[in-house]
N, C-alpha and C positions, 0 to 999 in steps of 0.2 A: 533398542530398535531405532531404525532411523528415520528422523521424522518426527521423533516423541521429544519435547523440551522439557526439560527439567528446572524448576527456579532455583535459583540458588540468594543468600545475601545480598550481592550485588544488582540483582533485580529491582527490591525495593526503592535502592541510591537511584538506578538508572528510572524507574517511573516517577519520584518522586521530583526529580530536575524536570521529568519534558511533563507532567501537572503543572510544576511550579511554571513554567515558562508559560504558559496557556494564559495563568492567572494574573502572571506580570503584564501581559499582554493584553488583556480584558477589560473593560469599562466598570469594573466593580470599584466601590471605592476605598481608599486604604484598610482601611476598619475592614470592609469586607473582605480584602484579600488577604489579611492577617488569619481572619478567622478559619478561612477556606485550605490556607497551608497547614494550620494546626490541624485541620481534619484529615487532610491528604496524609502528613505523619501518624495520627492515630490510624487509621485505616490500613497504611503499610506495616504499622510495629505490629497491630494485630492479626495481621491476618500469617499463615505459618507459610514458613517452606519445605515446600514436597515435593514429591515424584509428579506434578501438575505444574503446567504454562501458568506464565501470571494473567493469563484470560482472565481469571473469574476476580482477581484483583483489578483488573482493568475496568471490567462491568461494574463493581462497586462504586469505583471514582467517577465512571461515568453519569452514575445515577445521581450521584452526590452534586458532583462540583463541577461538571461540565454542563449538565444542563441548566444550571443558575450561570456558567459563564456567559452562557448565548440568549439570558433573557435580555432585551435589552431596556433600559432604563433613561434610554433618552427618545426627547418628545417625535422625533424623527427617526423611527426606527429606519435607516438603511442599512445597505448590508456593509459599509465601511464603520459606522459606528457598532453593530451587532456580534462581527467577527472580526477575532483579535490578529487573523493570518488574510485581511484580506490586501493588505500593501505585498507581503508576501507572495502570496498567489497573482496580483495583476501583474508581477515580475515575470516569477516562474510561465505563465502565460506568452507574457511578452518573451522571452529570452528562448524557452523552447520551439515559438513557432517559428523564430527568426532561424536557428540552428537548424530546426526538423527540412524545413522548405530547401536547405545545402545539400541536402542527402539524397540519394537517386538509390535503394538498394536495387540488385534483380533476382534473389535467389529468398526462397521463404526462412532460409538458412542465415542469412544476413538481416534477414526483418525480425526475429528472433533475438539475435545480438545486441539490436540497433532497443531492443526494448528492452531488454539487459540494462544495459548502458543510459537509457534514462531514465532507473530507478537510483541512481546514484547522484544524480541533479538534487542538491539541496540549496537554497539558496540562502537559507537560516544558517549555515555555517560555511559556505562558497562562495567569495565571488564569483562573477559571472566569468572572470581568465581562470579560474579552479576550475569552477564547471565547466568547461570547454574541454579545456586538459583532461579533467577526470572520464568524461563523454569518450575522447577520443584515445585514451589511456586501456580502457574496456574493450574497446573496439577491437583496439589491435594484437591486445595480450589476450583478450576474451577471456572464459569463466573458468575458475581454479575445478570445478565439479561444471564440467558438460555431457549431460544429457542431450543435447540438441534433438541426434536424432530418434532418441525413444519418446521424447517429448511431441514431435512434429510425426512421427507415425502412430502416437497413440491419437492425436487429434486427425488425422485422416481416417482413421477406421472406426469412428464417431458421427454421427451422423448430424449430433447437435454440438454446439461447444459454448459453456458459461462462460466468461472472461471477467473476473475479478478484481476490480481495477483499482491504483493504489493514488497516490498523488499527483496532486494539477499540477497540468503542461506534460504529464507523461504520452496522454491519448495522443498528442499530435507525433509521437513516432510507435506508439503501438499500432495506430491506425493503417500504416503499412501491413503488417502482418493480421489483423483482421479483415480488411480491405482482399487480402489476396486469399485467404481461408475461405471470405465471401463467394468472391467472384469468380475463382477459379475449381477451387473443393466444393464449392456449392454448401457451406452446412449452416445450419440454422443458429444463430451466435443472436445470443445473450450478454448485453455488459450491466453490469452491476456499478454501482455506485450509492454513495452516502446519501440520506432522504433528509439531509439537516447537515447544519455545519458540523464537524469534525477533523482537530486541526487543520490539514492543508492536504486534506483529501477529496476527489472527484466528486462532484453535483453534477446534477443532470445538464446544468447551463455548459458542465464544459464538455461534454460526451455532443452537446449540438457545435458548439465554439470550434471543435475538433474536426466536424466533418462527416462521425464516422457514418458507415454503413452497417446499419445492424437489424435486426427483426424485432428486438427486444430491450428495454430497457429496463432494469427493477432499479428501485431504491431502497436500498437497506439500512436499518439502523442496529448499528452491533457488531460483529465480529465471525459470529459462528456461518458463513457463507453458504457452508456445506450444508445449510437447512432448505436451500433453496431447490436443492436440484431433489426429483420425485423419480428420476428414472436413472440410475447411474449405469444400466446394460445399457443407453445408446448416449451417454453425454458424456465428454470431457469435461475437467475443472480446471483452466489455466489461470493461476493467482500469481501476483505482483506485490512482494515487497514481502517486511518478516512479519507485519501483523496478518496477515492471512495465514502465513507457515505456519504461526502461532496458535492456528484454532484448528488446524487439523486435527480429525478426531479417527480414532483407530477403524478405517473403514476397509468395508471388502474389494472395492475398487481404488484405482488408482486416484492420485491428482497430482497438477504438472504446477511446478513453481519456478518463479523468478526471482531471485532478490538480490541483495548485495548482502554482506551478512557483517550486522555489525556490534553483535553480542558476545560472550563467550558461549552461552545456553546452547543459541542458535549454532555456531560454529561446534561446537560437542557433538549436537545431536546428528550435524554433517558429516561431522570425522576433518572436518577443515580449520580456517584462522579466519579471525577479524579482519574484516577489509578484504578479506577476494569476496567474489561472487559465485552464485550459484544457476546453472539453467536445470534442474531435477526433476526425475518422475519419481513420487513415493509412491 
């Protein structure tokens, strides 16, 4: 079925690099980071692979080793010593607002795209002429799997719409298309975001930083999104990037994704390839 990820071996490899990366990154001290990688391998070698996402793999290291990352240990706790992605994220900030404020879209059909294409801004493996390129690369070839417009008429015949939101400096061009869901579709829109650091994903400072216009803000710690919505006859779920794809759970209603896809799991469960992108209704 599609939509369902399956782990495979190379799950493990690939969580075990972006834990390790977090911990390089972190104020723990040697000794402590030694220990932490030894944990993150025991925790991968044991845990099996099956017909399940590595969600529930994830939730374990989160409990483990991410929340001892972000304790912090120096006498001034701010948020440049606490979190290991915050040089990172004043980037991605800086560099998406400069780009987003270029763009004029007019059709909700292009403000779609325009959020497509800034789920691909990473600036941990891009420089910023990559990111540009890669931005405007998106744009013009658009997404290997479009959905556009099942995705954009299932959010019109919704009265409410959660929006899911993935990593900082994205809001400043999703904001387009919930701006115009707002103001024109009139629907009651919900953005989600992280309630504590987690790598170089959305906080509430960047959903105000952004601008947007929303009725709602939750903060979420975790993964499973789809806990949040209690009425799914009148809500959309529009999700950003693979860790949302990821926790989709086998439901009676739709939900509308965005991502770039860049696993083999994830590309399987699409029927596509590593590196396109995806606009999809499951």
């Amino acid at each position: 079925m599609r939509g369902i990820v399956k782990t495979t071996p190379n799950c493990r490899k690939c969580l075990g690099t972006i834990y390790s990366k977090v911990i390089d990154l972190s104020s723990l001290t040697a000794d402590q980071k030694a220990c932490s990688k030894l944990e993150i391998k025991d925790v991968l070698e044991k845990y099996p692979v099956s017909d399940t996402t590595c969600v529930p793999m994830c939730d374990i290291l989160n409990q483990s080793i991410m929340e001892r990352v972000y304790i912090s240990h120096a006498k001034k706790p701010t948020p440049a010593r606490i979190d290991p992605f915050y040089k990172l994220k004043k980037q991605s900030r800086a560099f998406s607002k400069k780009l987003a404020d270029e763009i004029k879209p007019r059709t909700p059909e292009e403000m779609l795209r325009i959020s497509l294409a800034s789920n691909a801004i990473d600036l941990s493996h891009l420089t910023f002429e990559q990111a540009t390129a890669k931005f405007h690369e998106i744009l013009e070839i658009g997404p290997a799997i479009d959905e556009t417009a099942l995705v954009l008429g299932h959010i019109k015949r919704k009265p409410k719409l959660v929006f899911v939101s993935d990593n900082v400096g994205e809001l400043y061009f999703d904001r387009f298309l919930l701006d115009y869901i707002f103001e024109e579709w009139e629907k009651e829109i919900t953005v989600v975001v992280r309630s504590s650091y987690a790598l170089n994903d959305n906080l509430l400072e960047d959903v105000n930083d952004a601008g947007l216009i929303t009725d709602n803000i939750i903060q979420f710690k975790g993964l499973g999104f789809y806990q949040l919505v209690d009425d799914f006859e009148n809500t959309a779920i529009l999700a950003k990037g693979q860790a949302a794809y990821l926790t989709v759970p086998i439901l009676n209603e739709h939900s509308l994704h965005v991502l770039n896809i860049k696993c083999r799991p994830i590309a399987d469960s699409l029927g596509s390839k590593v590196g396109n992108s995806a606009i999809v209704m499951l």
